[in-house]
N, C-alpha and C positions, 0 to 999 in steps of 0.2 A: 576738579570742580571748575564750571566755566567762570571766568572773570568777572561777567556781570551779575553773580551770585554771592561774591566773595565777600562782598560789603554788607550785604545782606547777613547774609551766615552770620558774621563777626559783627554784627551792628547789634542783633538777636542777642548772640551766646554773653554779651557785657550786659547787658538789659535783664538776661534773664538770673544771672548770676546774680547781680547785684540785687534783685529782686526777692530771689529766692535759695536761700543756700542749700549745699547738698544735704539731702535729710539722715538725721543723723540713726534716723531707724534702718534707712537703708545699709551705712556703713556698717550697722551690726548687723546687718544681714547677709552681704555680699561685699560687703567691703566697698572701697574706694578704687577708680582707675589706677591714681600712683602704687597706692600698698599691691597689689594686683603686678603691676612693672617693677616695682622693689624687691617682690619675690621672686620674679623672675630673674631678675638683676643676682638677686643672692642665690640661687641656683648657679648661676652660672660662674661666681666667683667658687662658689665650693668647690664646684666639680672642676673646673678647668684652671684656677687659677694656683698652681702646685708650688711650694715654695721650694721645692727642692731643686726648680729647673734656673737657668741660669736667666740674665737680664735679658738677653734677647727674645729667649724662649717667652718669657712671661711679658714681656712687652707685644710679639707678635698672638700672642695667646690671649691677652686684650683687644687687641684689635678684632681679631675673631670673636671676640665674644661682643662687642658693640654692632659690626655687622648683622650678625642672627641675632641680636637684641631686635635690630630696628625691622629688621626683613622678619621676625616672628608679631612685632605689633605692626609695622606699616603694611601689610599683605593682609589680613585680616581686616583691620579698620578698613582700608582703603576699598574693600571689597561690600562691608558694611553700609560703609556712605553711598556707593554707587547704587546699592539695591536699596536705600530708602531714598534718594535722589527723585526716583523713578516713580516714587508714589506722590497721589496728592498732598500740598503740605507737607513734604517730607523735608522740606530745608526747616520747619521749625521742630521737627524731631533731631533732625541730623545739629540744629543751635543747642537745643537741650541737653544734646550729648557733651559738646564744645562746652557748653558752659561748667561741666567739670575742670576743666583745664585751666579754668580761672580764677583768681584768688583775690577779689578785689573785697568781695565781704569780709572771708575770714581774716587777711591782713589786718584789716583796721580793725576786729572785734579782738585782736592775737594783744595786736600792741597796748590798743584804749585798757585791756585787763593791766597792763604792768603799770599803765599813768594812774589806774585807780589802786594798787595794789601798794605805791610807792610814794601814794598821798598817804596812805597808813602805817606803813614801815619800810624801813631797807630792808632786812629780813622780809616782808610780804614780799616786795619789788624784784628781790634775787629772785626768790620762788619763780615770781611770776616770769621773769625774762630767760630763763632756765628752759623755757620752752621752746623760746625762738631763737636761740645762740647759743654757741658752741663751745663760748670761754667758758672759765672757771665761773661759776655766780658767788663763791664767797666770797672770792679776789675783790669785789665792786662793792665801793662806797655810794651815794646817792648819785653823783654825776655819773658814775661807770654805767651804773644803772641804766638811765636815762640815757645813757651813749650808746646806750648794748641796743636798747628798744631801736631811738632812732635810725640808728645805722641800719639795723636789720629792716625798718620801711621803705629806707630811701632804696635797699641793696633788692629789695624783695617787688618792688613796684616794678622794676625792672625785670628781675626773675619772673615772677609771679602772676601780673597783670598783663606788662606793657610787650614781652615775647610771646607770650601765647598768641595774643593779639593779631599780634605783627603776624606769626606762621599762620594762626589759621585766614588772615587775608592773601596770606603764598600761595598755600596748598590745603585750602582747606581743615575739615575735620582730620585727613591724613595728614597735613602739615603740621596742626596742633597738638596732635599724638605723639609723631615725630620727636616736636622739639622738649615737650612735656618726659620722655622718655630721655633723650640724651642729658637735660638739666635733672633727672631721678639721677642717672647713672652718674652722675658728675658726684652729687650729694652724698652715695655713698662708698666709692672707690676713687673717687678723682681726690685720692688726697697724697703727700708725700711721707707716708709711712714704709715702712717695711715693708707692712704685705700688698702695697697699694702703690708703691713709687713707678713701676712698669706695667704691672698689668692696664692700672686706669689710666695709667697716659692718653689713651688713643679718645676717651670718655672726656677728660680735663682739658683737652687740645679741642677737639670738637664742640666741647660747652663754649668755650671760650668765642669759638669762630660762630656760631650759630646767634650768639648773642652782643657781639659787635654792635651791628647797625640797633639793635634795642636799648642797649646804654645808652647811646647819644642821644635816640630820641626820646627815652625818660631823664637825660639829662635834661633836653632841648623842654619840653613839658613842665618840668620845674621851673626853668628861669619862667616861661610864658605866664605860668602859675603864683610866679612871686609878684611880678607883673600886678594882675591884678588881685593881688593877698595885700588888703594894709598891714602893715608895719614887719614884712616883708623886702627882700630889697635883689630882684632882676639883676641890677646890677655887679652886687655883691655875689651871688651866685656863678657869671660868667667869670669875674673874678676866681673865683676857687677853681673851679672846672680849669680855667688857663693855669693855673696856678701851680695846682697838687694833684689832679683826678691820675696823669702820666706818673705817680709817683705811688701809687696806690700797690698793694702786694697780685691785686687783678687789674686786667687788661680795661674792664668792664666795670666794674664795681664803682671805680671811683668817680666815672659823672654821675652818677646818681645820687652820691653821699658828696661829692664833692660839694652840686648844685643845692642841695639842700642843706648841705650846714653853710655854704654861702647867704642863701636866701634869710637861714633865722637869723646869720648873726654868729654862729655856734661855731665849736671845734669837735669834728667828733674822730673816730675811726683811732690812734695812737695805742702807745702801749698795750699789753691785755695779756693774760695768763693762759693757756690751756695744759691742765694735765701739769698744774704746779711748776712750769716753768715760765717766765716772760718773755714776752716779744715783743721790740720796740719796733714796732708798724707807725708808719708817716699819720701823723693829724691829718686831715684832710678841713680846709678854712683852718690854717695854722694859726693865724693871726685873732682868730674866734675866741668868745669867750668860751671859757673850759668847767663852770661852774654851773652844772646843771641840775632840772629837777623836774615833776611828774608835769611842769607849765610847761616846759619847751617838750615835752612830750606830746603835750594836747596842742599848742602851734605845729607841729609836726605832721599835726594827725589833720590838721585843718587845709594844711596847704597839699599834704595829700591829696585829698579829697576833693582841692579843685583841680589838680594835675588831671587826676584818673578823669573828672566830670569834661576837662578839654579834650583826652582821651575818646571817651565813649560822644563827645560832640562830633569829634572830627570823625569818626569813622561813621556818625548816621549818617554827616552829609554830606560820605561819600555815596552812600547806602542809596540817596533821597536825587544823588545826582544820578546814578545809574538809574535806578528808578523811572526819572520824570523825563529823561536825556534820551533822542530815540539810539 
């Protein structure tokens, strides 16, 4: 896609997202783009990924399969985009497409259900965070709760939003695919299991790399957001980020949770259970209060919501400069 489109494209596909979510008649009809890349994904772990072969075997045997992963969705789309390019208003068809890739609605509709769910019980609020985390949910008392939601906005703004974003002002609709594809592949083989410690390496390596420069600037977006968020504290944010974000169990994860439990005040990210065993993972804002509830959920959700709003500002006017700029 040429450069002075990019801003455009990606100015649309946040605008329209935010606007309008994917409809959910659709996904019962045809499904979603990720479930669509997850089968694929699970296809290819079945078939290829053999436990009987040794570590090399099954780590080279991933790598192959993240390749044909990207080369079976990036040849297609990328072929896609160039033939609606070509038509009238085809950059608001080719945004419409893009704005599946984004997640800026449902995140906040994901989270606000466990702040309401967790004003009504612990029992509601595990339920309800059980959707979006991966620990244990009986493990968590009301602050866990409340830690589990957060952390998953700050980690997910980052995922979810702020790198689609970012790819599709790269490369387009085939850069949004792209990166939307290798963070699918991450989620469900990039983990260190057994049947997952070599094959998804090549998947967990390449999420990691591809979302780098997205951290920092959903880190950077948070302070700016705390900034102007009363009783919020900029300050306090850069603080963690220097602090704890390099202590984090990801490369990535931690400026975004770092910045935002800097910004509330908060300790989040520490201990947590999956599969009945603990793991003592770093606090991230160690020195934060650690006594939480469905109110720093909704502060959470508020300074979200100006991050993302700097977000979708900055990229109109980039949009508005290419635009009006001969």
């Amino acid at each position: 896609m040429p450069v002075e489109l990019a801003f455009g494209l990606t100015a649309l596909a946040l605008l329209f997202e935010a606007a309008l979510p994917y409809p959910q008649w659709l996904v019962a009809r045809i499904g979603h783009p990720v479930m669509w890349v997850g089968a694929l994904i699970g296809f290819l772990d079945r078939h290829l990924n053999d436990e009987r072969g040794g570590p090399r075997l099954r780590r080279a045997t991933g790598i192959l399969s993240l390749v044909l992963l990207l080369a079976l969705v990036g040849v297609p789309v990328h072929a896609l985009e160039w033939g609606l390019m070509t038509l009238p208003l085809g950059i608001v068809v080719v945004a419409i497409l893009a704005s599946s890739l984004i997640a800026q609605r449902s995140l906040h509709e994901y989270v606000r259900r466990v702040a309401e769910a967790l004003q009504t019980s612990v029992p509601a609020g595990r339920e309800a965070v059980s959707h979006i985390v991966g620990r244990d949910p009986e493990a968590l008392d009301q602050s866990g709760v409340a830690r589990a939601a957060i952390e998953s906005l700050a980690e997910n703004f980052s995922d979810a939003v702020v790198a689609p974003a970012f790819w599709l002002l790269a490369g387009g609709l085939t850069g949004g695919a792209l990166y939307k594809t290798v963070n699918t592949a991450d989620s469900m083989i990039g983990h260190k299991t057994a049947r997952h410690l070599q094959f998804g390496w090549a998947a967990a390596r390449f999420d990691d790399l591809v979302n780098l420069p997205c951290s920092r600037l959903s880190g950077g977006l948070i302070v700016l957001a705390a900034a102007l968020m009363p009783g919020c504290s900029a300050r306090g944010a850069i603080k963690a980020i220097r602090q704890d974000a390099r202590f984090h169990r990801s490369p990535n994860a931690g400026w975004p949770e770092a910045a935002m439990a800097g910004a509330l005040g908060i300790a989040i990210a520490g201990p947590r259970a999956y599969h009945g065993e603990m793991i003592d993972y770093r606090y991230m804002n160690r020195d934060g209060r650690r006594e939480l509830s469905a109110r720093d959920i909704r502060r959470a959700l508020r300074l979200y919501t100006v991050a993302d709003a700097l977000l979708v500002l900055l990229v109109c006017t980039g949009a508005a400069f290419q635009f009006f700029m001969p």
